[in-house]
PDB file of N, CA, C and O in Angstrom:
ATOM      1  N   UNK A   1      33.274 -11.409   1.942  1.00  0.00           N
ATOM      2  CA  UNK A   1      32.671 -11.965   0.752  1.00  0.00           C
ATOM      3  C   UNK A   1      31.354 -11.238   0.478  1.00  0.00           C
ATOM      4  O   UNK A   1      30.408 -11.407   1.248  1.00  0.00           O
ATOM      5  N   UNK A   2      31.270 -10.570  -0.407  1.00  0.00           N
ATOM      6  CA  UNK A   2      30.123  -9.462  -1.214  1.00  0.00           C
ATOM      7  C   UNK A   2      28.736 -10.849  -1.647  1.00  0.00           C
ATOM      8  O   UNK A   2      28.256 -11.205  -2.723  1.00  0.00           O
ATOM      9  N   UNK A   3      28.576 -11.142  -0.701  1.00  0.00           N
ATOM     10  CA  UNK A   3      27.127 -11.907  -0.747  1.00  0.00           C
ATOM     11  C   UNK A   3      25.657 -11.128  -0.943  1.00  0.00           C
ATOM     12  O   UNK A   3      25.013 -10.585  -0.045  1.00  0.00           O
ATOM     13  N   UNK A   4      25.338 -11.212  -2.215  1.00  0.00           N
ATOM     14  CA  UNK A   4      23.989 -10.637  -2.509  1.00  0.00           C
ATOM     15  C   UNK A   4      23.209 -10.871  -2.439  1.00  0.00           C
ATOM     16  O   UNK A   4      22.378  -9.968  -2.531  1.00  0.00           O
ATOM     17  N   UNK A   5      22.717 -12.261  -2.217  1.00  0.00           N
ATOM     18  CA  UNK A   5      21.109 -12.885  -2.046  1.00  0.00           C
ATOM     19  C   UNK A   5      21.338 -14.255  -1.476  1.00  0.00           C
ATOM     20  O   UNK A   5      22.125 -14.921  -2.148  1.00  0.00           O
ATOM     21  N   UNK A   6      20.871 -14.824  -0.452  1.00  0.00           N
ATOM     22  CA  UNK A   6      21.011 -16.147  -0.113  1.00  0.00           C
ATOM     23  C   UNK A   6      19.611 -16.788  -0.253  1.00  0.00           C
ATOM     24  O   UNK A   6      18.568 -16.335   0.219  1.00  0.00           O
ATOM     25  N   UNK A   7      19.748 -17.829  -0.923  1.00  0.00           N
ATOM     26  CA  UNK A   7      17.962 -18.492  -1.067  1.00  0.00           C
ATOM     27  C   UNK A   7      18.219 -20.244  -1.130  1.00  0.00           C
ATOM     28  O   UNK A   7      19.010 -20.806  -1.887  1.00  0.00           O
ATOM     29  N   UNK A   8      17.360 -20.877  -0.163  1.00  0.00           N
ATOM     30  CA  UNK A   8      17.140 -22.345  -0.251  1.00  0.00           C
ATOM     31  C   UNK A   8      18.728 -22.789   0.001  1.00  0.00           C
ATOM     32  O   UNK A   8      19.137 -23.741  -0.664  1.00  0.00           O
ATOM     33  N   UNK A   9      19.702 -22.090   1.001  1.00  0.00           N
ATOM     34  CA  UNK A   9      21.470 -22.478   0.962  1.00  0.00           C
ATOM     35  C   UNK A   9      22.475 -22.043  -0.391  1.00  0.00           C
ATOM     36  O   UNK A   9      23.705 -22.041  -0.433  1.00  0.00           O
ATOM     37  N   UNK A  10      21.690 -21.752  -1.252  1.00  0.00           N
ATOM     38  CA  UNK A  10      22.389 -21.186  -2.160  1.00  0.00           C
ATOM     39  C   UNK A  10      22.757 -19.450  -2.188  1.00  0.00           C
ATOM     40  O   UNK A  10      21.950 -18.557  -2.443  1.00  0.00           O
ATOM     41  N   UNK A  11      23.960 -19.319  -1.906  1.00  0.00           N
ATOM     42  CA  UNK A  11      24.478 -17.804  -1.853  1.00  0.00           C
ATOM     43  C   UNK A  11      24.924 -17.111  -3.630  1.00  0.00           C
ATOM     44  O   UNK A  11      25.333 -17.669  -4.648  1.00  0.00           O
ATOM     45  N   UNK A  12      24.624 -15.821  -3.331  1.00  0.00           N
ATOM     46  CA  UNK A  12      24.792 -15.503  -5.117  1.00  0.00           C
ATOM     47  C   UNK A  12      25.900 -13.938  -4.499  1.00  0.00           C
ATOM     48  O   UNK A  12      25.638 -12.975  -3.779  1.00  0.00           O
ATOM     49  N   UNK A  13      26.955 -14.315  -5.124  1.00  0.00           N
ATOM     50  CA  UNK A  13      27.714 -13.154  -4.619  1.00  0.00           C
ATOM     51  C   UNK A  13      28.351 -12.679  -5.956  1.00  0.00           C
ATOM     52  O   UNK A  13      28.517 -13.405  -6.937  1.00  0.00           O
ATOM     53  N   UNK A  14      28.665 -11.442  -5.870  1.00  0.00           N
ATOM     54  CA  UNK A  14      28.921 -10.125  -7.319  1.00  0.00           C
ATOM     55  C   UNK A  14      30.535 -10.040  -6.441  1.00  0.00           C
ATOM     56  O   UNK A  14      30.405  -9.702  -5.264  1.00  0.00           O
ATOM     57  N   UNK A  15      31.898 -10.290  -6.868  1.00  0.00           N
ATOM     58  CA  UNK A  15      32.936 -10.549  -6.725  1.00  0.00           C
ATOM     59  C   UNK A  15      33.235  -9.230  -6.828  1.00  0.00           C
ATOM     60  O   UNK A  15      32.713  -8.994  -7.918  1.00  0.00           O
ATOM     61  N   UNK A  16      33.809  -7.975  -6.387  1.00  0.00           N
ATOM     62  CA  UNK A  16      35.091  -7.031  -6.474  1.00  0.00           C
ATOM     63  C   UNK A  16      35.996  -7.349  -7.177  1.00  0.00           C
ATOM     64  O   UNK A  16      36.565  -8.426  -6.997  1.00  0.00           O
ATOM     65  N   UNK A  17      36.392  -6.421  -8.241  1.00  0.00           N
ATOM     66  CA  UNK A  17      37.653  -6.427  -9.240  1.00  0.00           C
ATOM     67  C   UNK A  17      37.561  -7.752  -9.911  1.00  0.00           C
ATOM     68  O   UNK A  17      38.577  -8.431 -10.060  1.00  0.00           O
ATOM     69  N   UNK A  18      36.178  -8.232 -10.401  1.00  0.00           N
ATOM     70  CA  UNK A  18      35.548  -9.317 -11.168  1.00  0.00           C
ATOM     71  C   UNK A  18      35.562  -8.398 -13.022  1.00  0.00           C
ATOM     72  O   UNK A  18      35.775  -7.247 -13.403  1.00  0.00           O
ATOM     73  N   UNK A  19      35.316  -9.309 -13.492  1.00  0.00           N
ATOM     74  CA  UNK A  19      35.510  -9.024 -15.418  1.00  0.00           C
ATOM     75  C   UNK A  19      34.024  -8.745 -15.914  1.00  0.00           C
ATOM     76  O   UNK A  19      33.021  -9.249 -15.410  1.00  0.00           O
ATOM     77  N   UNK A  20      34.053  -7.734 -17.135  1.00  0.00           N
ATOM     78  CA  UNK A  20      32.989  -7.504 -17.363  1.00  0.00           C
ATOM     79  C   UNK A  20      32.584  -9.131 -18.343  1.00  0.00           C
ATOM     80  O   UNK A  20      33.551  -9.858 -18.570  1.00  0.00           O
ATOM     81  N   UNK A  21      30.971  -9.666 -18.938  1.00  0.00           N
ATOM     82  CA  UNK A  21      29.974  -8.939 -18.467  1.00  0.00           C
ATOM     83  C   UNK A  21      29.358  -9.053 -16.956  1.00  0.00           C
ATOM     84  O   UNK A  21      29.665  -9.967 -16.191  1.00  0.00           O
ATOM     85  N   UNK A  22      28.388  -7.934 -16.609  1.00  0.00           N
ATOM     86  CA  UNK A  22      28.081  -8.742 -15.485  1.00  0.00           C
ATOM     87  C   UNK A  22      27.509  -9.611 -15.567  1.00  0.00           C
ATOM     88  O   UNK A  22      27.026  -9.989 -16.634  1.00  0.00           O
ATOM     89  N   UNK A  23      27.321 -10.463 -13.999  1.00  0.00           N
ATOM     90  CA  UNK A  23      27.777 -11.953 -13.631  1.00  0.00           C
ATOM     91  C   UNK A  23      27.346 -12.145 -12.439  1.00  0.00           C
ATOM     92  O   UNK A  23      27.650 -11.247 -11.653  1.00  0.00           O
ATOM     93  N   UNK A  24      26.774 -12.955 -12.045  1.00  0.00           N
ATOM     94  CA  UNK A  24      26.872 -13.330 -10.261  1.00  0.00           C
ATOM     95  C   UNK A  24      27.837 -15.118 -10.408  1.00  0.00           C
ATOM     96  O   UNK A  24      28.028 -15.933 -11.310  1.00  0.00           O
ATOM     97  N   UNK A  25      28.211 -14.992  -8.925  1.00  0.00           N
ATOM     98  CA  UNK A  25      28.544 -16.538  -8.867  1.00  0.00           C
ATOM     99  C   UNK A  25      27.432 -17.054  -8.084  1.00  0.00           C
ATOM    100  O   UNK A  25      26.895 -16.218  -7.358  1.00  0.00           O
ATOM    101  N   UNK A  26      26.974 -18.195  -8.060  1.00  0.00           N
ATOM    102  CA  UNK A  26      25.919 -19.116  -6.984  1.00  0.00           C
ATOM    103  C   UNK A  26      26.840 -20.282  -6.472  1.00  0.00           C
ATOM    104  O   UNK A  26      27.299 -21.119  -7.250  1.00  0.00           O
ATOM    105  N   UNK A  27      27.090 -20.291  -5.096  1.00  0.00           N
ATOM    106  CA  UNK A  27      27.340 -20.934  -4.529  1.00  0.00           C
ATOM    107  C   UNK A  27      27.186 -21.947  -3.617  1.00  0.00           C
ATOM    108  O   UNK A  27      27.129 -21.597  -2.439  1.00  0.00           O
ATOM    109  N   UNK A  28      27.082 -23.460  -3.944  1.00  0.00           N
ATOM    110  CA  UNK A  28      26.229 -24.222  -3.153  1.00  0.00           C
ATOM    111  C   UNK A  28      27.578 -25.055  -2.469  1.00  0.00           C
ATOM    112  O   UNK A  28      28.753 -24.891  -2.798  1.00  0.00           O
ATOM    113  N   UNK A  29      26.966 -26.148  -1.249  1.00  0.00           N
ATOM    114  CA  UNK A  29      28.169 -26.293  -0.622  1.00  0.00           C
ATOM    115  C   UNK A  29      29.317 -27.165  -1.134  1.00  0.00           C
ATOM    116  O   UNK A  29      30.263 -27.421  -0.390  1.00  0.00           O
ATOM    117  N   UNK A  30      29.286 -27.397  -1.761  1.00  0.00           N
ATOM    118  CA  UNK A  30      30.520 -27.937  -2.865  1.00  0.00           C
ATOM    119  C   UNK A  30      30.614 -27.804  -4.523  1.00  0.00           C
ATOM    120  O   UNK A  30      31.416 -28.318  -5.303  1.00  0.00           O
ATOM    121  N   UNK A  31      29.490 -26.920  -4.759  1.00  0.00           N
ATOM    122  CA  UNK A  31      29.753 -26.463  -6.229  1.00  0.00           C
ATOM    123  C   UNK A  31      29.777 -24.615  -6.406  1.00  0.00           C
ATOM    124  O   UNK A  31      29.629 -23.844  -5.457  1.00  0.00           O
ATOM    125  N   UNK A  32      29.989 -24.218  -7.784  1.00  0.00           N
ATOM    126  CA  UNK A  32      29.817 -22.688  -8.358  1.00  0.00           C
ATOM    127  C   UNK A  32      29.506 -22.997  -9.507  1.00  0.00           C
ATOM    128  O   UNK A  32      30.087 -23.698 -10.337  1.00  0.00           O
ATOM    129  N   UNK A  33      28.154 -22.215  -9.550  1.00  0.00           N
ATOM    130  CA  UNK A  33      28.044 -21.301 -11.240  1.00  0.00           C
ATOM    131  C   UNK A  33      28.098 -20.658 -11.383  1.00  0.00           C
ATOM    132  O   UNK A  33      27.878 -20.021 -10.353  1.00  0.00           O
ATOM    133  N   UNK A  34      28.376 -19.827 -12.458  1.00  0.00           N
ATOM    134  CA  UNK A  34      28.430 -18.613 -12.601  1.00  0.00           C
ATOM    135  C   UNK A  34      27.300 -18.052 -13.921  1.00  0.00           C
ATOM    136  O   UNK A  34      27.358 -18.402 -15.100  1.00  0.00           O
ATOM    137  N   UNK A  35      26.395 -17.183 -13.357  1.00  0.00           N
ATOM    138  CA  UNK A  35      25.810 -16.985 -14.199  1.00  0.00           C
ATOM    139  C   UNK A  35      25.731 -15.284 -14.373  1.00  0.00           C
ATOM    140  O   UNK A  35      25.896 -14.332 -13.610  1.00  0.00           O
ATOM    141  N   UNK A  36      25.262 -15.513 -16.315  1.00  0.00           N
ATOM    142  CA  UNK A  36      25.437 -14.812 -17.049  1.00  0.00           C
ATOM    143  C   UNK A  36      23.857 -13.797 -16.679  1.00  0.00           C
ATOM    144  O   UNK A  36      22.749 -14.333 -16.675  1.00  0.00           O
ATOM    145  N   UNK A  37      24.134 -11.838 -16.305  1.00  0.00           N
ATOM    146  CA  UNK A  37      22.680 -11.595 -15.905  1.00  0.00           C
ATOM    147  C   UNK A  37      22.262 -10.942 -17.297  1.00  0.00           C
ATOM    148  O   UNK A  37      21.427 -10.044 -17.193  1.00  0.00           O
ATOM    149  N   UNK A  38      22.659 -11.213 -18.452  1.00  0.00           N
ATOM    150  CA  UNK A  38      22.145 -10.661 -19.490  1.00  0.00           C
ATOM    151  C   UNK A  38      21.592  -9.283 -19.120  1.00  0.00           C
ATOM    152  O   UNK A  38      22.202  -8.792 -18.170  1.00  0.00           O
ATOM    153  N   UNK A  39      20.341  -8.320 -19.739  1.00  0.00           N
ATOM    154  CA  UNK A  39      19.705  -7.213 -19.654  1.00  0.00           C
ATOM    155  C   UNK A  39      18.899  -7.715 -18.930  1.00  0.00           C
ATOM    156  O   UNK A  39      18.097  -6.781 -18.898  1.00  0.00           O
ATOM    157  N   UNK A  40      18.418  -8.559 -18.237  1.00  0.00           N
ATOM    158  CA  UNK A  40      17.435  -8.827 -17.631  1.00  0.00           C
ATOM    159  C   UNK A  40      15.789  -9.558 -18.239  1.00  0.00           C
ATOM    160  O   UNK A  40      15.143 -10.519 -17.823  1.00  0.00           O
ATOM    161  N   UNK A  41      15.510  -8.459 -19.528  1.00  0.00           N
ATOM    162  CA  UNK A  41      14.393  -8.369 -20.123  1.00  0.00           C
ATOM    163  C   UNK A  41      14.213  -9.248 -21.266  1.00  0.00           C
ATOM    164  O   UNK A  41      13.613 -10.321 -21.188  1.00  0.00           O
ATOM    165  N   UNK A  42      14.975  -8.577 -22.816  1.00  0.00           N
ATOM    166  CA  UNK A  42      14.879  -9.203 -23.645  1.00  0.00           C
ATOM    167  C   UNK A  42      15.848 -10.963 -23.443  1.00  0.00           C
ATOM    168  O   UNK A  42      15.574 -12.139 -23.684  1.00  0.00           O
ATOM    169  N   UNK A  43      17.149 -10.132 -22.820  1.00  0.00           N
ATOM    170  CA  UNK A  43      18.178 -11.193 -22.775  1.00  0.00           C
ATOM    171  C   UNK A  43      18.271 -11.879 -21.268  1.00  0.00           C
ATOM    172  O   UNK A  43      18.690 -11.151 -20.368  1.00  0.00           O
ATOM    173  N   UNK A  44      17.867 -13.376 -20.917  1.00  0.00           N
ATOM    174  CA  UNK A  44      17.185 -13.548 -19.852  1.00  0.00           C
ATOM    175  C   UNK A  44      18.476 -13.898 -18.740  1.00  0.00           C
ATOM    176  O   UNK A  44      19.306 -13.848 -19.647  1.00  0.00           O
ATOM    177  N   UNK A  45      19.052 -14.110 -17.912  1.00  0.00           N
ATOM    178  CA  UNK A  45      20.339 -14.556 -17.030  1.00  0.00           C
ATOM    179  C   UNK A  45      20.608 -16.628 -17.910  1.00  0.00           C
ATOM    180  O   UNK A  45      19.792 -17.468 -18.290  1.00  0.00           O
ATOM    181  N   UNK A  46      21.538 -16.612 -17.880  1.00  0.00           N
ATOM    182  CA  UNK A  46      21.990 -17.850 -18.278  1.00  0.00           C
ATOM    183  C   UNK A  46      23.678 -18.586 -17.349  1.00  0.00           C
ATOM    184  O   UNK A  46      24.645 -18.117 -16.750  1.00  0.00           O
ATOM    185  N   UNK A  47      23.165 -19.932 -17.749  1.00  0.00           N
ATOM    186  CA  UNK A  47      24.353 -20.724 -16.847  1.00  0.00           C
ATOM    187  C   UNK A  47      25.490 -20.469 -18.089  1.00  0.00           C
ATOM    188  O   UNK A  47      25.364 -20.742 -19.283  1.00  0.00           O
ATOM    189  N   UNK A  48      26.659 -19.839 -17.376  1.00  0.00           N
ATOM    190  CA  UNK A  48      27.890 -19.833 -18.107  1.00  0.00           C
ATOM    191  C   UNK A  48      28.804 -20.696 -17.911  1.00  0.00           C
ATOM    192  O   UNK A  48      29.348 -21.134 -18.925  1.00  0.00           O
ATOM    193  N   UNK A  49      29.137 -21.072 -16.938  1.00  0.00           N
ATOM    194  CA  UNK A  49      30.156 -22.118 -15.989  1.00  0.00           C
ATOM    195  C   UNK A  49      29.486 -22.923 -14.590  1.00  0.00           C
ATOM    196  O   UNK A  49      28.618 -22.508 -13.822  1.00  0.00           O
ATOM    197  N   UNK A  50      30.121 -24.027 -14.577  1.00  0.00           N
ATOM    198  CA  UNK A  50      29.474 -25.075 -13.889  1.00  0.00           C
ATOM    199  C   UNK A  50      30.458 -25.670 -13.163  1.00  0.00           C
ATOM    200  O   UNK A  50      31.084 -26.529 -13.784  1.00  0.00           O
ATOM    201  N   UNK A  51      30.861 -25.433 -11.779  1.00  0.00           N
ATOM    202  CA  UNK A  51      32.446 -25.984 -11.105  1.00  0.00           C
ATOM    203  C   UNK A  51      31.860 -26.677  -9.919  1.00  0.00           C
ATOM    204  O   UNK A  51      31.291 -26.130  -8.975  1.00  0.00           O
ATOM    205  N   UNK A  52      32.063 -27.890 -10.082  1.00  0.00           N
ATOM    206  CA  UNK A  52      31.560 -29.359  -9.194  1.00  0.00           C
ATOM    207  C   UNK A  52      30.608 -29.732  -9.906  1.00  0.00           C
ATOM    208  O   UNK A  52      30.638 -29.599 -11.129  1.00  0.00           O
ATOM    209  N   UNK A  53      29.627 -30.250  -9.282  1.00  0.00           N
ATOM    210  CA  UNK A  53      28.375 -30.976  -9.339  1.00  0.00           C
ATOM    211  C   UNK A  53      27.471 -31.265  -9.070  1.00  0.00           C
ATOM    212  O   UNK A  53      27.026 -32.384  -8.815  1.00  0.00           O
ATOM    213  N   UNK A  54      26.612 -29.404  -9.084  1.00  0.00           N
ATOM    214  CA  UNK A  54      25.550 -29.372  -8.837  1.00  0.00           C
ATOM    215  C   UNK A  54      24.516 -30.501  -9.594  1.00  0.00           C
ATOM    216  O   UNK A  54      24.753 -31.144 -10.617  1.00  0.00           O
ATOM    217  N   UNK A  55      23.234 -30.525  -8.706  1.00  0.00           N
ATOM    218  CA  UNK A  55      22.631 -31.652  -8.923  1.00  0.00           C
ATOM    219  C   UNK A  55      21.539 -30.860 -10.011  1.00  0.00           C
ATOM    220  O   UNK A  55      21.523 -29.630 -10.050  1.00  0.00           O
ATOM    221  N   UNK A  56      20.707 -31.619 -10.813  1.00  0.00           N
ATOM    222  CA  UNK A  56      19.802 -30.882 -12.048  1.00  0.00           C
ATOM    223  C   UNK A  56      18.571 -29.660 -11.154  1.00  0.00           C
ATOM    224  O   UNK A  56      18.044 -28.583 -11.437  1.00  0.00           O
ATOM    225  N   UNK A  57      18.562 -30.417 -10.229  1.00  0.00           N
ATOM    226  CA  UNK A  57      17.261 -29.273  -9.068  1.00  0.00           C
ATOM    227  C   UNK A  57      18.084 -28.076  -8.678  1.00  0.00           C
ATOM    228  O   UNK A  57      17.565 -26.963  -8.596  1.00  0.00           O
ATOM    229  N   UNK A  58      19.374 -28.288  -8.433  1.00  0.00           N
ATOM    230  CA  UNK A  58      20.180 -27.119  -7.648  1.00  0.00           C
ATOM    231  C   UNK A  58      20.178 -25.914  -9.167  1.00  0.00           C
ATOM    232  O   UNK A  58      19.984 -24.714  -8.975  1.00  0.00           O
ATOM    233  N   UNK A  59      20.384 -26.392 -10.380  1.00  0.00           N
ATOM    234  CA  UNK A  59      20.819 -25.697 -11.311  1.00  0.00           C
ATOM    235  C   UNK A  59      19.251 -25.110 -12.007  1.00  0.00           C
ATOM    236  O   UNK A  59      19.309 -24.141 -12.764  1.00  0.00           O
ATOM    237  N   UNK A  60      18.382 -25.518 -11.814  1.00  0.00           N
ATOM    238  CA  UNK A  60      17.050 -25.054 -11.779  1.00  0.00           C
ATOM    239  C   UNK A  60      16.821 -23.871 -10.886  1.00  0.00           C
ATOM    240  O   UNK A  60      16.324 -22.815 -11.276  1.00  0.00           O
ATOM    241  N   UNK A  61      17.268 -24.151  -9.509  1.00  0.00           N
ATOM    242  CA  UNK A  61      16.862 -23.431  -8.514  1.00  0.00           C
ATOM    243  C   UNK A  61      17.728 -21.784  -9.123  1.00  0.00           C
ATOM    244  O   UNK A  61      17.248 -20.652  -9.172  1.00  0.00           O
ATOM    245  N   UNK A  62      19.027 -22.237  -9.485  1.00  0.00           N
ATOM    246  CA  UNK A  62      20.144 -21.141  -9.354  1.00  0.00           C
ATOM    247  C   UNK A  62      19.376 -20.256 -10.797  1.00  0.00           C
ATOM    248  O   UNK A  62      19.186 -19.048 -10.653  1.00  0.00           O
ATOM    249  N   UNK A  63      19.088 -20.728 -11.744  1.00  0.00           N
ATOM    250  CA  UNK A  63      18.653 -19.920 -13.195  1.00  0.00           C
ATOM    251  C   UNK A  63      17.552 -19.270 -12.430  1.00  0.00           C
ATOM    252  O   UNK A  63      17.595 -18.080 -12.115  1.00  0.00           O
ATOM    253  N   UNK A  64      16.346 -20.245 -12.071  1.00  0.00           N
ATOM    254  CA  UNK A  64      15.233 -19.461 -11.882  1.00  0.00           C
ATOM    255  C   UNK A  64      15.548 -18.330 -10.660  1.00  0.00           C
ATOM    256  O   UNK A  64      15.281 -17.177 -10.998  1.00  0.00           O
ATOM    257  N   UNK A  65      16.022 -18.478  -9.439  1.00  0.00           N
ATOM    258  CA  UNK A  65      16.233 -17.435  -8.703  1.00  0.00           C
ATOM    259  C   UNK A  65      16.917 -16.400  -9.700  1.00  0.00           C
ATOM    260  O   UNK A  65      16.111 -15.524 -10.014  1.00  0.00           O
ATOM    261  N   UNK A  66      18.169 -16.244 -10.291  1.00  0.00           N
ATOM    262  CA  UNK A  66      18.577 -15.353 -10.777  1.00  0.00           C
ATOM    263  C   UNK A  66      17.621 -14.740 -11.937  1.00  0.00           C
ATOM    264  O   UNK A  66      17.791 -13.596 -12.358  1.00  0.00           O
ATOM    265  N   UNK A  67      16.783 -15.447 -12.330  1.00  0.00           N
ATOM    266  CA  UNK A  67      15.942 -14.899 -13.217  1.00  0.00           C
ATOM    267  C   UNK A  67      14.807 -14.069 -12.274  1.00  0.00           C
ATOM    268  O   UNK A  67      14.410 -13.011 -12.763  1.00  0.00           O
ATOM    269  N   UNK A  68      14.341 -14.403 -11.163  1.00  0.00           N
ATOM    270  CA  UNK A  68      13.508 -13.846 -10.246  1.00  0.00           C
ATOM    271  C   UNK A  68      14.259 -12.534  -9.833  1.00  0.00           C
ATOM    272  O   UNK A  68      13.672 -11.457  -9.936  1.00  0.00           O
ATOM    273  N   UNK A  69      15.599 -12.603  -9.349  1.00  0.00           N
ATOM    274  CA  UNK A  69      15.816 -11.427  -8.968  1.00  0.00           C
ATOM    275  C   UNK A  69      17.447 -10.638  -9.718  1.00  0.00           C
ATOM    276  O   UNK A  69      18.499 -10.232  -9.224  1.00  0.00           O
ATOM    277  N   UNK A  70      16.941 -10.724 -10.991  1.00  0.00           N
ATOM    278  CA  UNK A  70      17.893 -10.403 -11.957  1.00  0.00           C
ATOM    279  C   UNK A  70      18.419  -9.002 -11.836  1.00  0.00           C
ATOM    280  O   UNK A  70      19.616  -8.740 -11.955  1.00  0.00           O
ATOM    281  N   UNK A  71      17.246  -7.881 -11.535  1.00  0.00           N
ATOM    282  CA  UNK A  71      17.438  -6.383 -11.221  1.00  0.00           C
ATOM    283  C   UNK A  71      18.305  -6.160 -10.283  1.00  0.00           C
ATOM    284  O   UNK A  71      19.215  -5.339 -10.399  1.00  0.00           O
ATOM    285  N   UNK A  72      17.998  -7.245  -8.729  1.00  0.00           N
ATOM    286  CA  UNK A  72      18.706  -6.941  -7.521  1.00  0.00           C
ATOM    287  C   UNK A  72      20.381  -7.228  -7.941  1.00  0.00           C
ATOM    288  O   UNK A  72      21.289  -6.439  -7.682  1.00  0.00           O
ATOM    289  N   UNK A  73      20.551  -8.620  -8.687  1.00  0.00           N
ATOM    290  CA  UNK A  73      21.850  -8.906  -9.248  1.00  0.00           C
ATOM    291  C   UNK A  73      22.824  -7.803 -10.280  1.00  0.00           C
ATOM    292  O   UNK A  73      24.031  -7.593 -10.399  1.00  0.00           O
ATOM    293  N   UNK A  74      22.005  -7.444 -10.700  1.00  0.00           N
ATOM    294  CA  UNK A  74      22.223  -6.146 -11.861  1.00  0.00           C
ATOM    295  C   UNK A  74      22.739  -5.217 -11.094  1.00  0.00           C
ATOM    296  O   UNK A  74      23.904  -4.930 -11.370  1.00  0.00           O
ATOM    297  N   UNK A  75      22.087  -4.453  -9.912  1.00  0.00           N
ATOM    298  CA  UNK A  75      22.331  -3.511  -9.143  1.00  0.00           C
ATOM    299  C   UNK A  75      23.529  -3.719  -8.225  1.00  0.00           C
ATOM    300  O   UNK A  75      24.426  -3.017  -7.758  1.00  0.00           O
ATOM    301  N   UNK A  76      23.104  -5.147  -8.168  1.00  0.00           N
ATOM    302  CA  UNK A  76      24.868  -5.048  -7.161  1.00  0.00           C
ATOM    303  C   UNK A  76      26.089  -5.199  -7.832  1.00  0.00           C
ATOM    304  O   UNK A  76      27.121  -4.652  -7.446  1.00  0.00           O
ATOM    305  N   UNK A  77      26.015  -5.919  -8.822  1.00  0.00           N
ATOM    306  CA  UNK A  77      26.912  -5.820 -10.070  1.00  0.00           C
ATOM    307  C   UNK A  77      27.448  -4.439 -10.642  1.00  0.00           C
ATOM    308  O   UNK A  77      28.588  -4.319 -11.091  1.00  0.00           O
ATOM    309  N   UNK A  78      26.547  -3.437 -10.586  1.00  0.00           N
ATOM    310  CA  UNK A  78      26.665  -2.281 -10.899  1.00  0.00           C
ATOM    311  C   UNK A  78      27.479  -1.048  -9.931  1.00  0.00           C
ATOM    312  O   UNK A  78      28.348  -0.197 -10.118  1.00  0.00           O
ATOM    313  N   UNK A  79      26.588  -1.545  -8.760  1.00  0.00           N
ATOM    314  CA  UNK A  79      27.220  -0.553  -7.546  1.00  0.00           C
ATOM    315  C   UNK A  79      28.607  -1.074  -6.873  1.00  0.00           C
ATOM    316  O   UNK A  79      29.233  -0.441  -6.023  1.00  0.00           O
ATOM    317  N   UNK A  80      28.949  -2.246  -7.365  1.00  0.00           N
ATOM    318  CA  UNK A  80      30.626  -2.791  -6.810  1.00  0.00           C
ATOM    319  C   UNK A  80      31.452  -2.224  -8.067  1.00  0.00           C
ATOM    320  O   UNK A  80      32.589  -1.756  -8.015  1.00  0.00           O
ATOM    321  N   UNK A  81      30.600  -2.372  -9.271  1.00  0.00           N
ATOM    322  CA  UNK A  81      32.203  -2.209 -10.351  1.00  0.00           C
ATOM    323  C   UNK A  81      31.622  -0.599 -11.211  1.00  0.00           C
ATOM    324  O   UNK A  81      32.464  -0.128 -11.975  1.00  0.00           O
ATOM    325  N   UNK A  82      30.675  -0.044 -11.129  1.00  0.00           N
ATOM    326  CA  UNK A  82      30.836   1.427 -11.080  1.00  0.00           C
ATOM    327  C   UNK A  82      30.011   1.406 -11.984  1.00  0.00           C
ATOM    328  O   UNK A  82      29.628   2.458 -12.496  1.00  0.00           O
TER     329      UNK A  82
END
């Protein structure tokens, strides 16, 4: 499993033979989001999909981390699908 950043139990992994645009999933222990990493800059990462029931703090945590490390997400997104 292509795990890219783990923070506060939440894992953010960039999937192999995954669909464009890029994307990370965040994975907490009984939910997934999947979020959207936009350009980073103008266009900021956003929640696309929501599978279980993360709690309102977990889904805070997951935007703002991916917004913190949107470049690192970008890059691995980039270097798995070319």
């Amino acid at each position: 499993m292509p795990t890219v950043l783990r923070i506060t139990g939440i894992r953010f992994i960039v999937w192999p033979n995954d669909h464009e645009p890029p994307h990370a999933h965040a994975m907490g222990s009984d939910w997934e989001v999947v979020v959207s990493l936009g350009d980073c800059e103008s266009i900021k990462p956003w929640l696309r999909d929501i599978i279980g029931n993360p709690s309102p703090r977990e889904l805070r945590t997951v935007l703002a981390t991916a917004d913190r490390h949107c470049m690192l997400l970008t890059k691995a997104w980039r270097d798995i699908h070319g």
